[in-house]
C-alpha positions as CSV (number, residue, x, y, z in Angstrom):
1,X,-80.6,34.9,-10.0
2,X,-80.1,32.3,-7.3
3,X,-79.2,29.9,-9.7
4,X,-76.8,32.3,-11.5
5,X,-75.0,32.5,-7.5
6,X,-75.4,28.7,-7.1
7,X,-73.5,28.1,-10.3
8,X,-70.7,31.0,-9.4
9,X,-70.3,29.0,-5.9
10,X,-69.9,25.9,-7.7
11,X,-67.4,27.2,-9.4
12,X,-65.4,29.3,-6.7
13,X,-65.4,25.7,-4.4
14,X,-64.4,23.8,-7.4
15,X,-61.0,26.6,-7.9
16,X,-60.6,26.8,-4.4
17,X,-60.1,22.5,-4.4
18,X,-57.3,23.1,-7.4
19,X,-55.6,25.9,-5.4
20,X,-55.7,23.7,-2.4
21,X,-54.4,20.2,-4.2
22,X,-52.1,22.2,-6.2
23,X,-50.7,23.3,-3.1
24,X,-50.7,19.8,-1.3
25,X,-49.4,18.3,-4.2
26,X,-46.1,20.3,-4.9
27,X,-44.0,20.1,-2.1
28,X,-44.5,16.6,-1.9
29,X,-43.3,16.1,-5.0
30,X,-40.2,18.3,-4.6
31,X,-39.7,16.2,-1.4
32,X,-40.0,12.9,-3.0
33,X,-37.1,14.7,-5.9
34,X,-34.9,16.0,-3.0
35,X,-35.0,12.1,-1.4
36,X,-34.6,10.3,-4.9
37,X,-31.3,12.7,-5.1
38,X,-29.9,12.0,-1.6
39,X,-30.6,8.1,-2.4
40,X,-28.7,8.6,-5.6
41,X,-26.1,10.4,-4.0
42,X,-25.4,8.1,-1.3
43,X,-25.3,5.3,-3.9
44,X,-22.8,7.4,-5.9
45,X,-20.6,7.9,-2.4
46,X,-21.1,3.9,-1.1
47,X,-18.2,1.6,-2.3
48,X,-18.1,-2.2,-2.1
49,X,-14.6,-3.3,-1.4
50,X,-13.4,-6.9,-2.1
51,X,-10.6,-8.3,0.4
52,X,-9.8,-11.7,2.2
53,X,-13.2,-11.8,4.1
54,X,-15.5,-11.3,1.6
55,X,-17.1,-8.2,0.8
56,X,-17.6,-4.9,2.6
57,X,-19.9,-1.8,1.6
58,X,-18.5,1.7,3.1
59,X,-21.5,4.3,2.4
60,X,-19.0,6.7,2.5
61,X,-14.9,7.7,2.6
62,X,-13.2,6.6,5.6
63,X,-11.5,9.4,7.5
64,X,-9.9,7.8,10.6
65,X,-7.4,5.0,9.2
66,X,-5.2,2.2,11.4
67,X,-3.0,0.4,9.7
68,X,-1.5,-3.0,10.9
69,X,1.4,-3.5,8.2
70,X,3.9,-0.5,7.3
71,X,3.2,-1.1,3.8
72,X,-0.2,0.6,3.6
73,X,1.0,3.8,5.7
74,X,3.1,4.5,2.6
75,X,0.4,3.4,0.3
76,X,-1.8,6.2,1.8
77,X,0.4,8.6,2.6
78,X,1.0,8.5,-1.6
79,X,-2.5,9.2,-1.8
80,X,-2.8,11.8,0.6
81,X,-4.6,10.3,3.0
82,X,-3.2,10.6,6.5
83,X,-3.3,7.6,9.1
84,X,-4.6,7.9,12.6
85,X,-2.7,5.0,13.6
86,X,0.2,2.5,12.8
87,X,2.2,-0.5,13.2
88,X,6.1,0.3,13.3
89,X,8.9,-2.2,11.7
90,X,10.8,-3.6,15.3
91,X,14.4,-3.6,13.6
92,X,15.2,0.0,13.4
93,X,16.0,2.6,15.9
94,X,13.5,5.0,14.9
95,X,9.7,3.7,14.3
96,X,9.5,5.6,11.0
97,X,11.7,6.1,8.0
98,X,13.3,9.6,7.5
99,X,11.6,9.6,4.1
100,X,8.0,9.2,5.3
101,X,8.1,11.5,8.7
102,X,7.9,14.4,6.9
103,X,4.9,12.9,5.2
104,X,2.9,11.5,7.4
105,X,1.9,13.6,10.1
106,X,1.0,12.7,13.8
107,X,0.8,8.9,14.0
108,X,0.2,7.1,16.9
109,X,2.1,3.6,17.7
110,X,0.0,0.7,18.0
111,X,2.5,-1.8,18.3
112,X,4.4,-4.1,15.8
113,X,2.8,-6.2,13.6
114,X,2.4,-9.8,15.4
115,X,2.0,-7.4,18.5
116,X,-0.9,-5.4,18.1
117,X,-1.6,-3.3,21.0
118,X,-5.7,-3.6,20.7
119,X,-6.1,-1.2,23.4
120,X,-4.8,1.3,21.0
121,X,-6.4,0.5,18.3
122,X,-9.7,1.0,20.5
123,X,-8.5,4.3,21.8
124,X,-8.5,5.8,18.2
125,X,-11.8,5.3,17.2
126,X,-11.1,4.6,13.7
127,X,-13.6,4.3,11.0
128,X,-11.5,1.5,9.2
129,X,-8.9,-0.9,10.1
130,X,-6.8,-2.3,7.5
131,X,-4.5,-5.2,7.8
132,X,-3.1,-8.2,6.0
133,X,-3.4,-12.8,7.0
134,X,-0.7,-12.1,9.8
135,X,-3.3,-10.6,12.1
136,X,-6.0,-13.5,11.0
137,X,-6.1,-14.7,14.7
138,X,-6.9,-10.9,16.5
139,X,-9.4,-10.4,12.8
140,X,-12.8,-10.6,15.0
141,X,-11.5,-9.0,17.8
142,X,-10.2,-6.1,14.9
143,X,-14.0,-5.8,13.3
144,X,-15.5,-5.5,16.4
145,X,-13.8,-2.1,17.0
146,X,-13.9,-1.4,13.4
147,X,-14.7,-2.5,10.1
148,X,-11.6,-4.5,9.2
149,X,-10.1,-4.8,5.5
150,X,-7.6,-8.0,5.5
151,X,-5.1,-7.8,2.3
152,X,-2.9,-10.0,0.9
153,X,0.8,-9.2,2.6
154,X,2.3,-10.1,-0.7
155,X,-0.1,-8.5,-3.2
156,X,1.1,-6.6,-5.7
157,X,1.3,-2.4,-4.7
158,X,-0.4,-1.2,-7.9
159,X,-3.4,-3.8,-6.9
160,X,-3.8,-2.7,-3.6
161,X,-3.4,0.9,-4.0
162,X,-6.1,0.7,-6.9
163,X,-8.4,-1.0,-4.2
164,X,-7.5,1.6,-1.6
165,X,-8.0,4.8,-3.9
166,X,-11.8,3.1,-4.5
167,X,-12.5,3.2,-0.5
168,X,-10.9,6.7,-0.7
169,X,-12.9,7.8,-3.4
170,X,-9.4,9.1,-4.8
171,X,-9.7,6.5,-7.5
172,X,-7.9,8.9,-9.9
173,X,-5.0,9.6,-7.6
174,X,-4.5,6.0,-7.2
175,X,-4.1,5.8,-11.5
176,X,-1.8,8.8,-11.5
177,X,0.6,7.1,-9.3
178,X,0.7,3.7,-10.8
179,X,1.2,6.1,-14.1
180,X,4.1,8.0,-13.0
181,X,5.8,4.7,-11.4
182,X,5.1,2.7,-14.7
183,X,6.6,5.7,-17.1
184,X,9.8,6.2,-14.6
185,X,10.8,2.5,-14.9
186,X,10.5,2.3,-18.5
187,X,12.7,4.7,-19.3
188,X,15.4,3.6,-16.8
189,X,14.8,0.2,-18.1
190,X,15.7,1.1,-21.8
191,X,18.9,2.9,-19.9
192,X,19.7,-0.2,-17.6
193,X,19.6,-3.1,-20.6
194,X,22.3,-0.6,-22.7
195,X,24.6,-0.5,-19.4
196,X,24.2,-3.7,-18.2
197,X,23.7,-6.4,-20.8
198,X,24.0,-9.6,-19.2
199,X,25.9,-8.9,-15.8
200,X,23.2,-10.6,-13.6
201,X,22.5,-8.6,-9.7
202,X,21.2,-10.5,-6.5
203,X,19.7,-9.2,-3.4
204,X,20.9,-10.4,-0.3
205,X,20.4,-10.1,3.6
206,X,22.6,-10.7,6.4
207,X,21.0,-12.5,9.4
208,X,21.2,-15.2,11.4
209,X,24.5,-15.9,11.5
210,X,23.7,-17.2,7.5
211,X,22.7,-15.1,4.2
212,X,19.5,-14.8,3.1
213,X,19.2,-14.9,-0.8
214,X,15.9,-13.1,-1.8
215,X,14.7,-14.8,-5.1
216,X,12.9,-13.7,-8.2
217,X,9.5,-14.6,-6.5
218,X,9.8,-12.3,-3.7
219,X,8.1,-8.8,-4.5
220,X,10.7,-6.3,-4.0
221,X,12.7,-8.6,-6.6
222,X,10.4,-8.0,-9.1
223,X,11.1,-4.3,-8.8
224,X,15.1,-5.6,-9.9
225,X,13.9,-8.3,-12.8
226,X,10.5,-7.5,-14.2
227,X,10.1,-3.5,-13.7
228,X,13.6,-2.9,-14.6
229,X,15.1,-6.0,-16.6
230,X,18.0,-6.8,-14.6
231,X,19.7,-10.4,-15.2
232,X,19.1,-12.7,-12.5
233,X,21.6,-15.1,-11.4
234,X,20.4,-19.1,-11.8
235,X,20.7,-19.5,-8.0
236,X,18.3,-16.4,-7.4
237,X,15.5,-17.9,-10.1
238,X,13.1,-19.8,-8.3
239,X,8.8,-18.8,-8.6
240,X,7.6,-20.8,-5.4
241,X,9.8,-19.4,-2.5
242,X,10.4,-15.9,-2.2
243,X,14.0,-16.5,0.1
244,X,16.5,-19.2,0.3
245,X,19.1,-19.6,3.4
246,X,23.0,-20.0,2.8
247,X,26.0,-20.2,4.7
248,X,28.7,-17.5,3.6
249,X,31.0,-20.4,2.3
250,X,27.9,-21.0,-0.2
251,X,28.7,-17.6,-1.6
252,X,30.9,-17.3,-4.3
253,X,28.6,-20.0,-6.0
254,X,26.1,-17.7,-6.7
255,X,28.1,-15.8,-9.1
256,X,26.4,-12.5,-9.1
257,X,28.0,-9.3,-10.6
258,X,26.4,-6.8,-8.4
259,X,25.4,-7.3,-5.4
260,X,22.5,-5.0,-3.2
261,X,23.0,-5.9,0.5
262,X,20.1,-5.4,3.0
263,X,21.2,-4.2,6.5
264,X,19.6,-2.7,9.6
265,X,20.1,-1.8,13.1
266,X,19.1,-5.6,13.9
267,X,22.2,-6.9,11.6
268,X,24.3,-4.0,10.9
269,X,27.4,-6.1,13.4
270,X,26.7,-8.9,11.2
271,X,26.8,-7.7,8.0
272,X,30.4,-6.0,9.4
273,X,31.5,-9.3,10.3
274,X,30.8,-10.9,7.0
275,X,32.5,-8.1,5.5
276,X,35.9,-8.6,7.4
277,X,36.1,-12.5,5.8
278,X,38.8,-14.3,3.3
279,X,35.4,-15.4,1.5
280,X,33.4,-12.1,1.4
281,X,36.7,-10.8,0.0
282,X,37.1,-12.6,-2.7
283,X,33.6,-12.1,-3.8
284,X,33.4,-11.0,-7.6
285,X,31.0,-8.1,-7.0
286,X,33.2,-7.1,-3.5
287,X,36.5,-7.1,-5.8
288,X,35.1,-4.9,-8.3
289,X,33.8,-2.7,-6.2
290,X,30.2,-3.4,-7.3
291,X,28.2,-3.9,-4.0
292,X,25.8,-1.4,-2.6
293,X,24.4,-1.2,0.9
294,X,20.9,-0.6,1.2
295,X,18.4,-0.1,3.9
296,X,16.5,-3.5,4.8
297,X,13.2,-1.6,6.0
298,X,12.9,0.8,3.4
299,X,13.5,-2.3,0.5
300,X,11.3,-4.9,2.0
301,X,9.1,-3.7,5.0
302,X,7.1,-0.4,3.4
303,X,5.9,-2.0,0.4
304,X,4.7,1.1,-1.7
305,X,5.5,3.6,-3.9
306,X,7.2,6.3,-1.6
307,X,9.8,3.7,-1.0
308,X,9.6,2.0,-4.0
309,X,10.4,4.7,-5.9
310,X,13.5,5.6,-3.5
311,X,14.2,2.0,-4.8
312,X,14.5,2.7,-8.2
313,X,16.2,5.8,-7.3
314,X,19.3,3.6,-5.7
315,X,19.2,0.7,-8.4
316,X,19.5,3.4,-10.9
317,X,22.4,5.8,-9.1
318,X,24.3,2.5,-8.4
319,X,24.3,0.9,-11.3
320,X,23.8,3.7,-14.0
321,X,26.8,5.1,-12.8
């Protein structure tokens, strides 16, 4: 009999161990699951972005943005990101294009570009600060408020904004942009070369009491001669320097047949001036009534595809007319 009780005991201790290791046991290895998930999450969310510096891993989306070159408020602002804070372009009268103030929100000012207003900056708080080789003096002063992305100034839009949908996490947004550009320019290319054939276009500015001649290397000249085909003339082809420097008497030599003319509130008197002369006169393009006035800021300063596309938009009404 007692043995009979001694076995049972055995036997109710050795369940009662089970029930008690079972019990340990489990929620520790649920925990252990819920951590190995939240570690594979956050690796999922983390993004290492490549820019002038080096290398930087964000563990997750940046929500406060400063930008310290116009070009990236409208790459953003075409992905839907808002910016906290901006750099403005210093030669209009207003510190934001009509076409992106609709867009963009409640930015603050921080300044112009070679005038960063640190202080700003600081007062923002942001979780990123993205800017291009023009602020490489101020950079450690930059990182030390924020973690600082330095771009290229010249690097190709699509590039960027692929770069800048990965530290968004809105890496498919960025694709469906560069695929509705790419699509829209196709077709008005195919429309352009049966219009055009070989009358060449140029893209000038007015300043400095001179002309500026923006060549086939600078980047919103590739929107003219590699997105949509346009004929260059031979004193606009050059690959190295993105701008040459003429006097108005140098004009007539560059034999364009259209002629897109930058102007702003900075040169606007100038560009008037030039207009009034025997030499502007007797332009080609200015007798056949083929030159277009465009807006300097919106053409060369925001560098993305709100304004790029507004680009198009005026090459095409101008010269598919």
């Amino acid at each position: 009999m007692r043995q009979t009780q001694k076995r049972w005991s055995a036997m109710l201790l050795i369940m009662l161990v089970v029930v008690v290791l079972s019990a340990c046991g489990k929620p520790a290895a649920e925990g252990g699951t819920q951590q190995e998930g939240a570690d594979k999450q956050a690796t999922e969310q983390a993004r290492t972005i490549t820019h002038m510096k080096g290398e930087r891993v964000f563990e997750k989306a940046p929500e406060r943005i400063v930008v310290l070159d116009t070009q990236y408020l409208d790459q953003l602002t075409a992905l839907g990101q808002r910016v906290a804070g901006s750099t403005v372009a210093t030669n209009e009268a207003t510190p934001f294009p009509a076409y992106l103030v609709d867009k963009i929100g409640d930015v603050t000012q921080i300044g112009s570009s070679s005038g960063v207003n640190l202080e700003a900056v600081l007062a923002l708080n942001p979780d990123v600060i993205i800017c291009t080789e023009f602020q490489n003096e101020i950079y450690d002063a930059l990182d030390k408020i924020a973690p600082t992305l330095m771009f290229e100034r010249n690097e190709d839009w699509q590039k960027t904004i692929v770069t800048l949908g990965q530290l968004l996490h809105k890496e498919k947004e960025a694709e469906q942009v560069i695929n509705d550009y790419n699509k829209k320019v196709a077709s008005l290319k195919a429309d352009l070369a049966k219009k055009m054939g070989d009358q060449t276009v140029a893209m000038i500015r007015p300043r400095d009491k001179q002309i500026r001649i923006h060549t086939t290397a600078h980047r919103t000249s590739q929107i003219l001669y590699q997105d949509l085909g346009l004929k260059a003339p031979a004193m606009v082809l050059d690959d190295k320097n993105t701008s040459a420097m003429i006097n108005l008497e140098v004009m007539p030599e560059l034999n364009a047949d259209h002629l897109f003319v930058l102007t702003d509130n900075q040169y606007q008197q100038l560009t008037e001036e030039f207009a009034q002369t025997a030499v502007w006169n007797s332009l080609k393009p200015v007798q056949n009534k083929q030159v277009y006035t465009v807006n300097t800021t919106t053409w060369i300063v925001y560098y993305g595809p709100l304004a790029i596309n507004r680009i198009v938009d005026e090459i095409a009404a101008s010269l598919l007319l």
